[in-house]
NUTI-826128 format. One line per field, with one value per residue (C-alpha): residue number from 1; residue in one letter; x, y, z. Coordinates in steps of 0.5 Angstrom, whole numbers. Layout:
N
pos	(NUM, ...) .
code	(A, ...) .
x	(X, ...) .
y	(Y, ...) .
z	(Z, ...) .
// end
This chain:
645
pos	(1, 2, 3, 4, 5, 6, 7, 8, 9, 10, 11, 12, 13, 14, 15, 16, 17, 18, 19, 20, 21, 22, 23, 24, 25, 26, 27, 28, 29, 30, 31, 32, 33, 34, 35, 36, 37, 38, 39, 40, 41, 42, 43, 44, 45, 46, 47, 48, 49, 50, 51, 52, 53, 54, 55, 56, 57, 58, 59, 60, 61, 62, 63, 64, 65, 66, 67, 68, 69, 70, 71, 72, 73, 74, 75, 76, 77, 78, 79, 80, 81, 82, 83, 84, 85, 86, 87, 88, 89, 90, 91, 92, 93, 94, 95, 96, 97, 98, 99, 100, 101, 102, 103, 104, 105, 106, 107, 108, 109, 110, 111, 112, 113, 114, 115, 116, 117, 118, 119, 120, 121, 122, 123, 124, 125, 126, 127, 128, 129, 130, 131, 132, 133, 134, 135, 136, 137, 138, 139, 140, 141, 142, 143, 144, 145, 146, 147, 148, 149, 150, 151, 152, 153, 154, 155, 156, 157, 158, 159, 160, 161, 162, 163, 164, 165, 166, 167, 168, 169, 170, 171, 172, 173, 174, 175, 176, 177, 178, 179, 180, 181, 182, 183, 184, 185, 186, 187, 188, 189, 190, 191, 192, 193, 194, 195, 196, 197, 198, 199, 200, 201, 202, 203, 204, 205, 206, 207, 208, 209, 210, 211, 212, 213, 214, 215, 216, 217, 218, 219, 220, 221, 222, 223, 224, 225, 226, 227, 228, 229, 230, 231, 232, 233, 234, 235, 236, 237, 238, 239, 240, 241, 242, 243, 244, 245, 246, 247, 248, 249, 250, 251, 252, 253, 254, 255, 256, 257, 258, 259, 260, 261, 262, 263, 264, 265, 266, 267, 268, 269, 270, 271, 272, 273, 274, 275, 276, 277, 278, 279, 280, 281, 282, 283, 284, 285, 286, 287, 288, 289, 290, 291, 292, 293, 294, 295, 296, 297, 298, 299, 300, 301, 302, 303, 304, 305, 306, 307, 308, 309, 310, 311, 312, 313, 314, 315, 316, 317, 318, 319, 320, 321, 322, 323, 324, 325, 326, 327, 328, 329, 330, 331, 332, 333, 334, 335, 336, 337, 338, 339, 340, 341, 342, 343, 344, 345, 346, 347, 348, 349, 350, 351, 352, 353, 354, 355, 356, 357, 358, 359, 360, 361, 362, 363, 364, 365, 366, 367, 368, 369, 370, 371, 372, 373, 374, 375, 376, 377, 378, 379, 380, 381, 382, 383, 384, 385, 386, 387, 388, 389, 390, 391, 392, 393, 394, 395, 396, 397, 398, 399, 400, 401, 402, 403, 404, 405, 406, 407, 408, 409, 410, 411, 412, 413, 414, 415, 416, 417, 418, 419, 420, 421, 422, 423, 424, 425, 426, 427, 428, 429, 430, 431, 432, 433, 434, 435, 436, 437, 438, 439, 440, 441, 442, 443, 444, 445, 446, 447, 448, 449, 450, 451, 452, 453, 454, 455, 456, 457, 458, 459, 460, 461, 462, 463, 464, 465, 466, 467, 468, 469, 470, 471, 472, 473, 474, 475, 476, 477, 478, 479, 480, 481, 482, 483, 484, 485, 486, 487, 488, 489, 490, 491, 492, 493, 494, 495, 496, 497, 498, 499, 500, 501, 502, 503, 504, 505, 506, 507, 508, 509, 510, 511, 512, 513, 514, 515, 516, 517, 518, 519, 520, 521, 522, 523, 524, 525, 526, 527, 528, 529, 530, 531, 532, 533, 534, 535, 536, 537, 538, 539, 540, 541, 542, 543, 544, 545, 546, 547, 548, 549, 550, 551, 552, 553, 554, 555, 556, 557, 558, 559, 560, 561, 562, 563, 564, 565, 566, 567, 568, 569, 570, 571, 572, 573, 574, 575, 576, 577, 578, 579, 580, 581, 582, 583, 584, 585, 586, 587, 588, 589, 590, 591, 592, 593, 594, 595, 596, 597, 598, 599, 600, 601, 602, 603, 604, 605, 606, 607, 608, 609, 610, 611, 612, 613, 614, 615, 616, 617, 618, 619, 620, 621, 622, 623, 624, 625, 626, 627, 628, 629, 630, 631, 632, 633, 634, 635, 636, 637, 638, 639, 640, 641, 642, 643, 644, 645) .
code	(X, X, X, X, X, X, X, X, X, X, X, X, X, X, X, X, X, X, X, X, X, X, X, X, X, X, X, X, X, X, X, X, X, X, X, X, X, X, X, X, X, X, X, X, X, X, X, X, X, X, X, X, X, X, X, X, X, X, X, X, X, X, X, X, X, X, X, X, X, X, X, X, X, X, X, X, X, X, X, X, X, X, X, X, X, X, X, X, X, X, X, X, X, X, X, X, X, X, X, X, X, X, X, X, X, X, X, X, X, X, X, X, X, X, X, X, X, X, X, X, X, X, X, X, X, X, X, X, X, X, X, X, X, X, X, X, X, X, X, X, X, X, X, X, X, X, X, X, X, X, X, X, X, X, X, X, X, X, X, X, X, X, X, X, X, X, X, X, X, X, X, X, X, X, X, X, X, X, X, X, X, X, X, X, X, X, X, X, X, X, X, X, X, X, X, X, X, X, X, X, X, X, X, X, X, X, X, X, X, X, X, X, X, X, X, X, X, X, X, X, X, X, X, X, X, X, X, X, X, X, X, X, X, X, X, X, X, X, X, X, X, X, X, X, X, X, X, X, X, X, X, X, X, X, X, X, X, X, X, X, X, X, X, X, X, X, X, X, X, X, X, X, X, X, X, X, X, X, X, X, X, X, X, X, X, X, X, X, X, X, X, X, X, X, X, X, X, X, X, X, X, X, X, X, X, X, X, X, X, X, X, X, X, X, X, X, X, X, X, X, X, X, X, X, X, X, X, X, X, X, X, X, X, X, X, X, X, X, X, X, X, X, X, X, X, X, X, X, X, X, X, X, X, X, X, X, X, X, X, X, X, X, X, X, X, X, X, X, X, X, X, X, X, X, X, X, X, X, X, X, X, X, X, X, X, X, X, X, X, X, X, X, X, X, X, X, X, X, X, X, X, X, X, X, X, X, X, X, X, X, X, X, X, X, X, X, X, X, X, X, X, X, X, X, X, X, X, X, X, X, X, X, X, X, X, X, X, X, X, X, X, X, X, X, X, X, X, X, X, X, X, X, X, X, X, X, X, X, X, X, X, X, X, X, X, X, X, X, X, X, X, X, X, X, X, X, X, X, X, X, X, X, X, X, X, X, X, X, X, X, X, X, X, X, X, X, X, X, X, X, X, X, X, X, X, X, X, X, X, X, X, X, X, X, X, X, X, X, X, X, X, X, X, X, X, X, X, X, X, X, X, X, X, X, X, X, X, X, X, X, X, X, X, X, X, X, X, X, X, X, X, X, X, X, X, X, X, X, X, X, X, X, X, X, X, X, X, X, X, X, X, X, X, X, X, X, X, X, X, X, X, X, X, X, X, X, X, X, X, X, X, X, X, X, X, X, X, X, X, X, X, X, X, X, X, X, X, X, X, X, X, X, X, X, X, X, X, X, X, X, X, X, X, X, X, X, X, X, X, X, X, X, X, X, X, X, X, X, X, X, X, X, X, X, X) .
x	(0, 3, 4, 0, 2, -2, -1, -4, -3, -4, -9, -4, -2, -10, -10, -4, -7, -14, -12, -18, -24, -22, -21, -15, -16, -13, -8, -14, -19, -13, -10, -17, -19, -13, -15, -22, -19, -15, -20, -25, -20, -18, -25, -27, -22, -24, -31, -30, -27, -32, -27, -30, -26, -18, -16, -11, -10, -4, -2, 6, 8, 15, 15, 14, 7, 9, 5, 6, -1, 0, -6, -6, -12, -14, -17, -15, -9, -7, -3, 3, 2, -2, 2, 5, -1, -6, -2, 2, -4, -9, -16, -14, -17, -22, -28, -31, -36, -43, -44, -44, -37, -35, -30, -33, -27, -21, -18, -18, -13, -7, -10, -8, 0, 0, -2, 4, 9, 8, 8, 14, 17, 18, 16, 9, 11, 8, 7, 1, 0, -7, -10, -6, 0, 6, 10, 9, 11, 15, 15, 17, 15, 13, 9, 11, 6, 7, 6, 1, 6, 9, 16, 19, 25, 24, 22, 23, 19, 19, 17, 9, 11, 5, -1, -3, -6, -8, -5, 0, 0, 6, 6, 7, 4, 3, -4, -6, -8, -10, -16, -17, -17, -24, -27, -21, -25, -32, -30, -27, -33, -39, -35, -36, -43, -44, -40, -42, -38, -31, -26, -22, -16, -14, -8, -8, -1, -2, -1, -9, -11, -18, -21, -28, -29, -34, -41, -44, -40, -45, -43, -48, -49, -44, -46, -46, -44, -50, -50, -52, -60, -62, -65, -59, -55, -53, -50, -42, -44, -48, -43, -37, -42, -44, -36, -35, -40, -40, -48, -50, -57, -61, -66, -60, -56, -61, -61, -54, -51, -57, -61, -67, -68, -72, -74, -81, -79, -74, -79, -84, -77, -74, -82, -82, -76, -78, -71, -71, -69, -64, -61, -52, -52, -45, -48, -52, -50, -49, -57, -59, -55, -58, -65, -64, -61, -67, -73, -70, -71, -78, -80, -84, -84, -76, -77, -74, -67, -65, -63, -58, -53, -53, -51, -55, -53, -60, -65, -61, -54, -56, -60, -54, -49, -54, -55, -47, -45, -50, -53, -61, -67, -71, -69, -73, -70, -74, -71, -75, -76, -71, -72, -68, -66, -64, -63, -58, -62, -62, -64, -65, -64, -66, -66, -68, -65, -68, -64, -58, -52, -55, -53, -58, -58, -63, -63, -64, -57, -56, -51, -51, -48, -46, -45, -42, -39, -40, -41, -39, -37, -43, -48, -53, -53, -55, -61, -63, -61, -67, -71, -71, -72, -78, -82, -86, -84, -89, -94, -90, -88, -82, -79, -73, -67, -69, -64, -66, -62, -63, -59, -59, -55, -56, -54, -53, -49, -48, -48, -50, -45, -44, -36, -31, -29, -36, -38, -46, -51, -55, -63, -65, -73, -72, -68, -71, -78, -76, -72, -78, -82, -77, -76, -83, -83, -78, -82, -89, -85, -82, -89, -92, -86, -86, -93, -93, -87, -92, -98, -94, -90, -98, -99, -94, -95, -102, -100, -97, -103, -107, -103, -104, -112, -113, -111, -117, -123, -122, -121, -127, -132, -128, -131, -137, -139, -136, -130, -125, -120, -118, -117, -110, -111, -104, -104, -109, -104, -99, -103, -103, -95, -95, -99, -95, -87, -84, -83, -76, -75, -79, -79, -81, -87, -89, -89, -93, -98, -98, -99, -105, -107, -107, -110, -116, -118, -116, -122, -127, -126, -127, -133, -136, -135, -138, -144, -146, -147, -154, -157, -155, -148, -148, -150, -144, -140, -142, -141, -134, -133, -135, -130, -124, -127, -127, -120, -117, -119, -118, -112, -111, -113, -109, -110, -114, -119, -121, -119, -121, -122, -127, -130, -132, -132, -138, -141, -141, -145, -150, -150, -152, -159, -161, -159, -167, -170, -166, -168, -175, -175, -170, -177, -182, -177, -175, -179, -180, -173, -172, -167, -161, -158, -151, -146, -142, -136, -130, -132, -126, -126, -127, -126, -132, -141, -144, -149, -156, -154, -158, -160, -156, -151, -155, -154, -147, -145, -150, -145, -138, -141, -143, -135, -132, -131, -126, -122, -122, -119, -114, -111, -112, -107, -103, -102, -100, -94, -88, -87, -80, -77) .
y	(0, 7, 11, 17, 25, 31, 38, 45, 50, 57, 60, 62, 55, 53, 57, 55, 48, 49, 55, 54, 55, 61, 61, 60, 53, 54, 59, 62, 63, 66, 71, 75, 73, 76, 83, 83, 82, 88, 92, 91, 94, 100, 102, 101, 104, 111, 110, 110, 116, 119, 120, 119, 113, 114, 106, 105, 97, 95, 88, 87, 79, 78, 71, 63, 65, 70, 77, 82, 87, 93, 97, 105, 108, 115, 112, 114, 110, 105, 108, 107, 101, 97, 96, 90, 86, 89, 86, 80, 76, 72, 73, 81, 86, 92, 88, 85, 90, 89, 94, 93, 93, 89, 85, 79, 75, 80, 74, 75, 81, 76, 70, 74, 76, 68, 65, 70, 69, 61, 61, 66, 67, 75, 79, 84, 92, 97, 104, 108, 114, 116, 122, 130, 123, 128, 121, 117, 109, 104, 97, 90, 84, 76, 72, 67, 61, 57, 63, 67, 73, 79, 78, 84, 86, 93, 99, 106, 112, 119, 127, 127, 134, 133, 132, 125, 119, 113, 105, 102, 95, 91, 84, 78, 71, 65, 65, 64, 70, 68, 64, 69, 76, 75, 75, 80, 85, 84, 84, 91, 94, 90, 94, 101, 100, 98, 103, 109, 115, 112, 112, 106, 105, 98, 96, 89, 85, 87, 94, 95, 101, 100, 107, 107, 115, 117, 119, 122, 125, 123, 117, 113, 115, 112, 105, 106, 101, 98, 93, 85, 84, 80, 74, 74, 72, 66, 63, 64, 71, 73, 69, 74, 82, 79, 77, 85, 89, 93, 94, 92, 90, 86, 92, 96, 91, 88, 96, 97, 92, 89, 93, 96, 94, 99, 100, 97, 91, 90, 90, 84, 80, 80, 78, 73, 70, 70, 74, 80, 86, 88, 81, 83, 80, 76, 73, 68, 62, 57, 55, 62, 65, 58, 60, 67, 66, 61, 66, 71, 66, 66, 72, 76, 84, 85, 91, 88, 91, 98, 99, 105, 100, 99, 103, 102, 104, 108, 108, 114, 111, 105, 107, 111, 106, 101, 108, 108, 102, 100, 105, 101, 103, 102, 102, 101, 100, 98, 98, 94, 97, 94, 86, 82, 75, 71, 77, 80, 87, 86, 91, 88, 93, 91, 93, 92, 94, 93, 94, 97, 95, 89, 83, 78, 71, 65, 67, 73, 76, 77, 81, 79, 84, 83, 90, 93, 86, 83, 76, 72, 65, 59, 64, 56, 55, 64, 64, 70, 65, 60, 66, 68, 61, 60, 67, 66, 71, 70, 73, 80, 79, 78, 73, 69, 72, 79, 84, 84, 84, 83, 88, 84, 87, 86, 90, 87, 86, 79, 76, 69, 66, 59, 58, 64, 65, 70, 68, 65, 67, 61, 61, 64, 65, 72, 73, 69, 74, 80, 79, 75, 82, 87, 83, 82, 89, 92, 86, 91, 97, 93, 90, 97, 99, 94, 94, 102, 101, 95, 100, 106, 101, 100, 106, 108, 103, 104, 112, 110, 107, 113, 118, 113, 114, 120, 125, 122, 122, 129, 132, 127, 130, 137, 136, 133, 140, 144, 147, 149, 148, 143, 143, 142, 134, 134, 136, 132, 125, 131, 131, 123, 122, 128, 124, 118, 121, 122, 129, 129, 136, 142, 145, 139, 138, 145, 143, 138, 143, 147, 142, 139, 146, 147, 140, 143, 147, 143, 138, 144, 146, 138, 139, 144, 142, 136, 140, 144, 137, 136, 129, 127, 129, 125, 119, 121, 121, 114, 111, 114, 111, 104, 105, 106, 100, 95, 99, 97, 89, 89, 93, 101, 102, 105, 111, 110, 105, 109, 118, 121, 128, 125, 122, 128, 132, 127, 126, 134, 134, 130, 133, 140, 138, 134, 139, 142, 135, 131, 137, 136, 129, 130, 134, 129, 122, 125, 123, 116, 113, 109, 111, 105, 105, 109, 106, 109, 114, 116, 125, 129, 135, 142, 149, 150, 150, 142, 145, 139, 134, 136, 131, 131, 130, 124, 120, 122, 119, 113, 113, 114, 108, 104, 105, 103, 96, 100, 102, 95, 91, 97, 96, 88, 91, 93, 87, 83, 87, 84, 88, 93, 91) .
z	(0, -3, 3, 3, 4, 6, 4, 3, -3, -5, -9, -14, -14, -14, -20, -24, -24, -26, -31, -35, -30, -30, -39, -40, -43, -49, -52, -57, -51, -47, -52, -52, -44, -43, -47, -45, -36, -37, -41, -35, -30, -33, -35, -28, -26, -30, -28, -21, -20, -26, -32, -39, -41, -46, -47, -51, -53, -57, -59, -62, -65, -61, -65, -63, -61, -56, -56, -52, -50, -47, -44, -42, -39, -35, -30, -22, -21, -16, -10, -9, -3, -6, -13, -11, -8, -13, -19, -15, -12, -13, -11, -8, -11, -10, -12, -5, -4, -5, -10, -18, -21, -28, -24, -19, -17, -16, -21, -27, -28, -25, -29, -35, -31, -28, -34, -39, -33, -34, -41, -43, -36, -38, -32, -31, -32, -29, -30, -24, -22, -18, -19, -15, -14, -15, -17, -23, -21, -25, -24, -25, -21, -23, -18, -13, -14, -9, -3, -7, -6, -12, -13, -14, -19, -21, -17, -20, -20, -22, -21, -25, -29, -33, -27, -31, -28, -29, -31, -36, -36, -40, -41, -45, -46, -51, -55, -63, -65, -72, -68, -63, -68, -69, -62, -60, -64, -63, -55, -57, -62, -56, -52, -54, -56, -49, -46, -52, -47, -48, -53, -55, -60, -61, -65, -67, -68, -75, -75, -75, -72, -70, -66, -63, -62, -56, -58, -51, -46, -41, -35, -31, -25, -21, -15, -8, -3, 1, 6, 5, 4, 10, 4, 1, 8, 10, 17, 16, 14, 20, 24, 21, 22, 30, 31, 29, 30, 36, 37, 44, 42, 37, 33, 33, 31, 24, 24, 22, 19, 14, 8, 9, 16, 19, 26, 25, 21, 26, 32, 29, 25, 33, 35, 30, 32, 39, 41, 45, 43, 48, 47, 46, 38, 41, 46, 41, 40, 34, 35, 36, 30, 24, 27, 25, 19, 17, 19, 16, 9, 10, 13, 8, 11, 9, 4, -3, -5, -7, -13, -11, -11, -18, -24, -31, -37, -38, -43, -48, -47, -50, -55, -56, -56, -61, -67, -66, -68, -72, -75, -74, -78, -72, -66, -59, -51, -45, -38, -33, -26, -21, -19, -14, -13, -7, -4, -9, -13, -21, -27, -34, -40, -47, -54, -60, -67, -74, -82, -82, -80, -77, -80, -83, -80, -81, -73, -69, -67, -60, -56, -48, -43, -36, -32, -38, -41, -47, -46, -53, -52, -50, -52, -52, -45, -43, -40, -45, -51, -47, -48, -54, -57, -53, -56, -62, -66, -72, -67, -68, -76, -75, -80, -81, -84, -82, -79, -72, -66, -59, -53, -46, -41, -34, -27, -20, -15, -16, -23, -23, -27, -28, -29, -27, -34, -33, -40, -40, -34, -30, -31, -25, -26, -24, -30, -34, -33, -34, -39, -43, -41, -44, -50, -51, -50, -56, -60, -60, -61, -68, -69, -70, -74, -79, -80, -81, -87, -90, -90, -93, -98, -101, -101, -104, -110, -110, -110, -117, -120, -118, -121, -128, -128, -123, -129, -134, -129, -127, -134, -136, -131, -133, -140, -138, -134, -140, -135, -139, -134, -130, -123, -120, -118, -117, -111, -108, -110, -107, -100, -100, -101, -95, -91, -91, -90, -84, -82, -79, -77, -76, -83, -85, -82, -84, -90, -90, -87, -93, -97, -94, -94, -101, -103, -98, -105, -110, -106, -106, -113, -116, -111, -114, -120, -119, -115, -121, -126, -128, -128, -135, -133, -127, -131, -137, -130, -128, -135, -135, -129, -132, -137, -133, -129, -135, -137, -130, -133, -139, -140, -142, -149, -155, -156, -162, -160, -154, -154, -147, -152, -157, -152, -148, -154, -156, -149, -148, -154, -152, -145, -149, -153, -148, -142, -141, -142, -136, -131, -133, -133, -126, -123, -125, -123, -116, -112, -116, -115, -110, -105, -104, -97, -96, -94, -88, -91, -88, -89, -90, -85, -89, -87, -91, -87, -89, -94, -95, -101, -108, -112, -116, -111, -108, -116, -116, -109, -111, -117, -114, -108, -114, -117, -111, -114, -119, -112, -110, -116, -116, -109, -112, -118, -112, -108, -114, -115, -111, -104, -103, -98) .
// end
C-alpha cells in the first residue's frame, strides 16, 4: 500500500493547476480572455473616479506564438501601496464589496499575469500614478505561485510633471491570434457600444488601427456600496457581521448591518424570532444564529432590495451605444423596474434594432451583457438565449432571416455566472422573467414598425396606380360639366404622398402642412364641379367610371381604340341637347326613385359649412359607391406586385 502525503496549496498554486476554469483553457481562449481581463479593469478604474474612459490597446507579435499586450488608461490609478499586492496576488483586489462592478473575483487580471508568466517567464510591467500623486511608479515583479505573494525585481518612480494618472500595464504571454482575431475584435466593437461615452483605439498584431470614438460624454450614475440583503445572508456570513459588529442589541443590530431594515421591520422579525431586542448580538450561539438566518429566509415583510446599489446604462445611452455601431432603422430600448433574487438586486435592460448594419442571419442576432461585459462564448446554454427560443416571434411579424438584433444587458450586485470565466449566466426564474418581458416589449414596438413600413409601402405603390387614372377622371368630369380648366389634381395625389412620410424635423412638418393646406382647395373646386353637373351629366360620369373599371380589367387601351377627348367631345354634345329635358325629367322622377342604402364613409374635414345634398349629389355619391369595386380591383392590382422590402 503506497504511503499517502498531505499538503496545502496556495491560491495561485490552486489556479496554476486549473487555468482553465478561470478561461485560460487554450492558447486562443487565453489571448482574448486576457485582453477582454485588463479592458475591464481599466474601465472600472476610469469609471469609478467619474473619468470619460481613453484606452489604448496595442498588440505586438514577438514571434514563436508570444505577443506582448499592452493596455494605457486614465482611470485613478493604484496607490503606491498596493501596487505589488494589486498585480501580485490572486484573489486580492478592490471588488469585494456589495456594489455592481465589472470584476467579481478579484482574479481575472492576475490569471492573465500568471498565465503569461507560466507560459513566457517575462515579467509583468507597471507604470501607475493615482489622481493629484506627485509621483509616477515604474514596476516589474512576477508572482510567487507557491506562496501567492509579488516578487519584486524593479521599482522606479519619477516626478508627475504633467499632473497624469491612470495605468499602464505591459505583459507578454503564449496565444494564437489568428483564431482569436476575431472574438478580440468583436469584444472590443460590443464594448464600445456598450460603453458608448469612451474612446477606444485598439492595435492589433498586424498593425491594424481599429478606433472607437466616444458619441455621448455622459457617465452612468456611479453604484454605491449597501449593506448585504437579510434573504441573500447565510450562517457564516452573519456569524463574521456579529464577530464585528459593535451593536449591543439585536434591533440595532439588524439595523445597522442589513439592507432595508428599519426599526418596525425590525421589531416584528425579532418577535417572529422569538429574541428579544436588547439581546447582545455576540451572545448568541450556534443554534440561535441557524435559526436567525433560516427566519430571515422565510419572513415576508423584509422590503426588497434597493437599486442605488447599482449602475444601469440607461435607456438614451444604450440606444446610443446601439444607433452608433450599427447605424439601425429602427431602434427600440426598455429598461425593466428593479427586481431582485435571492436577495441580491438585479436591473435588466433590453434593445431591439432592425435593418442597418444589422447582420441578416437565419437566426436573430444576440449580443449579452453583464455589468458592462460582452459575453461572446457559450451563447446556447445563457438564460437570454433560452428565452428568446421560447418566444414565437411570428405573433410580431418577424421572420427568418430579417435584420433584427436582440440587447440584453443585465446589472447586479451579484451576476449569476455558472463558471469563473463569466461567459454565460444560469436560468434564474427572476431573470428569465424580466428579460421575456422587455424582450416582449421591444418586440411590439418593432411590430408597429414593421407593420407601418408594410402599409406606407402599399401606399406608395398604390399611389402610383392613381397617379395613372386620376388625370382621366378628373378631365372627364371637367369635360362633361363644359369646364375649361382642369382642376389641379396633382395636388390632391400630392397630400397622399405627404400623408405618408415621416416628417423628421421642423420645416419638414411645415411643409406637410402647407400641403394638406392646399390640397384642402383643390378638393372643394372638384366638389363644386361635381355639384354643378345635371343628372344627365351624372349618368355620362357613371359611364366613364365604368369604363376605366373595364380598363383596370381588360387593359389600357390604345390611343385609337379608346380617346378620353373624343370621348368627352362626343359626350358634351349629348349633354347639350338633352340638358333641358334630363332637368325636367329629373323633376318629375325624383320622388319616384327608390332611395339605395348608403353605406357609411369616412367624411374629409372641411373648413367649409355642411350644405344639404341636391339630387344631384345623392345620384352622384350612388355612383361613386357603386365605383367602389374600380377601387377594389386597384388595390387587388397592388397587391400582385412584389413588395420593396
Amino acid at each position: 500500500m503506497s504511503k499517502i502525503s498531505y499538503k496545502a496549496i496556495s491560491a495561485a498554486d490552486f489556479f496554476y493547476r486549473n487555468r482553465d476554469i478561470a478561461g485560460f483553457d487554450n492558447p486562443t481562449r487565453a489571448i482574448y480572455t486576457a485582453v477582454r481581463e485588463i479592458v475591464e479593469n481599466s474601465l472600472d478604474a476610469c469609471e469609478d473616479g467619474g473619468i470619460i474612459p481613453e484606452l489604448k490597446v496595442i498588440m505586438k507579435d514577438e514571434g514563436e506564438n508570444v505577443f506582448q499586450i499592452r493596455v494605457e488608461d486614465n482611470g485613478i490609478g493604484v496607490p503606491r501601496d498596493n501596487i505589488q499586492s494589486c498585480f501580485g496576488r490572486i484573489l486580492y483586489g478592490s471588488k469585494y464589496t456589495h456594489r455592481q462592478a465589472r470584476g467579481r473575483f478579484g482574479l481575472g487580471g492576475k490569471m492573465a499575469f500568471l498565465y503569461g508568466q507560466i507560459t513566457t517567464h517575462k515579467p509583468l510591467h507597471v507604470i501607475s500614478s493615482d489622481v493629484d500623486s506627485e509621483w509616477i511608479y515604474d514596476v516589474s515583479l512576477r508572482i510567487d505561485i507557491q506562496s501567492n505573494q509579488p516578487e519584486l525585481l524593479e521599482w522606479n518612480r519619477r516626478k508627475n510633471g504633467d499632473g497624469w494618472h491612470g495605468t499602464i500595464i505591459e505583459f507578454s504571454l503564449e496565444g494564437d491570434w489568428p483564431r482569436a482575431r476575431k472574438q478580440i475584435i468583436e469584444y472590443i466593437r460590443e464594448t464600445a457600444l456598450i460603453t458608448p461615452y469612451a474612446t477606444i483605439m485598439f492595435i492589433d498584431p498586424d498593425g491594424v488601427l481599429y478606433y472607437f470614438t466616444s458619441s455621448i460624454k455622459i457617465l452612468p450614475p456611479p453604484p454605491t456600496e449597501v449593506q448585504p440583503h437579510p434573504v441573500g445572508v447565510d450562517v457564516e456570513r452573519v456569524t463574521r457581521i456579529i464577530s464585528e459588529t459593535k451593536t449591543t442589541d439585536m434591533a440595532t443590530f439588524l439595523r445597522s448591518h442589513f439592507h432595508r431594515v428599519g426599526q418596525k421591520t425590525a421589531q416584528k422579525f425579532l418577535k417572529a424570532v422569538d429574541i428579544p431586542e436588547s439581546t447582545d448580538p455576540k451572545s448568541l450561539n450556534t443554534a440561535q444564529i441557524v435559526k436567525l438566518v433560516r427566519k430571515m429566509k422565510t419572513f415576508g415583510e423584509f422590503l426588497p432590495p434597493d437599486a442605488k446599489c447599482l449602475s444601469p446604462l440607461g435607456v438614451d445611452l444604450l440606444k446610443t451605444g446601439i444607433k452608433k455601431e450599427l447605424k439601425p432603422d429602427f431602434v427600440a430600448v426598455v429598461q425593466r423596474p428593479p427586481s431582485s433574487y435571492g436577495g441580491h438586486p438585479f436591473i435588466v435592460e433590453v434593445g431591439m434594432a432592425y435593418g442597418g448594419e444589422v447582420p441578416r442571419k437565419e437566426n436573430i442576432v444576440l449580443y449579452r451583457f453583464a455589468n458592462r461585459i460582452p459575453l461572446l462564448y457559450d451563447e446556447y446554454k445563457d438564460v437570454s438565449a433560452k428565452v428568446i427560443r421560447a418566444i414565437p416571434w411570428t405573433r410580431y411579424k418577424i421572420k427568418a432571416g430579417m435584420p433584427i438584433a436582440v440587447f440584453v444587458h443585465i446589472v447586479s450586485t451579484n451576476i449569476p455566472f455558472k463558471t469563473a470565466g463569466k461567459e454565460f449566466i444560469a436560468d434564474r426564474p427572476e431573470l428569465e422573467t424580466e428579460i421575456r418581458r422587455g424582450i416582449m416589449e421591444c418586440a411590439r414596438q418593432l411590430m408597429r414598425f414593421i407593420q407601418k413600413k408594410e402599409r406606407i409601402a402599399r401606399e406608395r405603390q398604390r399611389i402610383n396606380i392613381y397617379e395613372q387614372y386620376l388625370p382621366l377622371i378628373v378631365r372627364d368630369i371637367a369635360a362633361l360639366a363644359e369646364k375649361k380648366e382642369v382642376p389641379d389634381y396633382a395636388k390632391l395625389i400630392e397630400k397622399s404622398k405627404a400623408m405618408i412620410e415621416e416628417p423628421a424635423t421642423e420645416e419638414e412638418e411645415e411643409e406637410v402642412e402647407e400641403v394638406l393646406v392646399t390640397a384642402e382647395d383643390a378638393e372643394m373646386e372638384i366638389d363644386q364641379l361635381v355639384e354643378t353637373s345635371t343628372e344627365e351629366e351624372v349618368e355620362k360620369i357613371g359611364e366613364i367610371l365604368a369604363e376605366r373599371k373595364a380598363a383596370v380589367i381588360e387593359g389600357p387601351a390604345t390611343p385609337e381604340e379608346n380617346s378620353t377627348a373624343a370621348i368627352a367631345e362626343e359626350e358634351i354634345e349629348k349633354a347639350t341637347t338633352v340638358k333641358t329635358k334630363a332637368k325636367k325629367a329629373a323633376q318629375t322622377t325624383k320622388e319616384e326613385k327608390p332611395k339605395t342604402p348608403k353605406k357609411k364613409t369616412k367624411k374629409r374635414k372641411s373648413k367649409t359649412p355642411k350644405r344639404p345634398k341636391t339630387t344631384k349629389q345623392k345620384e352622384l355619391t350612388e355612383i361613386i359607391e357603386e365605383s367602389e369595386e374600380t377601387t377594389k380591383l386597384l388595390d387587388e392590382a397592388v397587391e400582385k406586385e412584389p413588395e420593396e422590402e
